[in-house]
N, C-alpha and C positions, 0 to 999 in steps of 0.2 A: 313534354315529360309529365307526368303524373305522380301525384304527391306519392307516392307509395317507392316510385323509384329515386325520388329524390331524397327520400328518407334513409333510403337503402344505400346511396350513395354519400350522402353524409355520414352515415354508421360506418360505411367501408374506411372513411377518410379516419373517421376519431381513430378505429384501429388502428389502419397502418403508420397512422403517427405516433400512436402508443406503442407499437412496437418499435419503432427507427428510434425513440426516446428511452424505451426498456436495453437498447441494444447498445445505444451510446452509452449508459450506464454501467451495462456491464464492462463494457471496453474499458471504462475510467476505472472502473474497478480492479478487474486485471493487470492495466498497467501500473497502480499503486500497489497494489498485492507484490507485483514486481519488482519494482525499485524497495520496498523494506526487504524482499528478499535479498537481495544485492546487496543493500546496507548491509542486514545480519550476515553474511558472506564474508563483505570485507572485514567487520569487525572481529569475527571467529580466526582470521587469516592475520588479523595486525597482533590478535592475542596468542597467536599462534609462536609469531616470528619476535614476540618480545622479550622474551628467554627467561631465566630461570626466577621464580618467587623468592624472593629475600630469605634469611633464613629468620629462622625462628625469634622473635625477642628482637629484631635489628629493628628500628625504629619507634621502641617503644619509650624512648626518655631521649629528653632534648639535654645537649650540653650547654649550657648558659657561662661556662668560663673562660675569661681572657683572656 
């Protein structure tokens, strides 16, 4: 083999492992991108099904008497 192709064969390698590394990242990416979406999902659905906002003034002064 000849320095010229071994050169060439090592450059082919850095690539295609920069890419298999570029591509597991993005997959890691994708599937965190995913799961907050799910989060924000359930959370929009729990706020959903929690039913009506107090009214107006209701929690704003604690009773302190016995």
């Amino acid at each position: 083999m000849d320095p010229v192709s071994v050169t060439t064969a090592v450059q082919m390698l850095g690539a295609a492992q920069n890419q298999q590394i570029g591509v597991a990242i993005a997959r890691q990416q994708f599937t965190s991108d995913k799961a907050v979406a799910g989060l924000v999902a359930e959370g929009a659905q729990n706020a959903a099904n929690a039913g009506p906002p107090a009214p107006p003034g209701q929690g704003l002064s604690v009773d302190l008497r016995v």
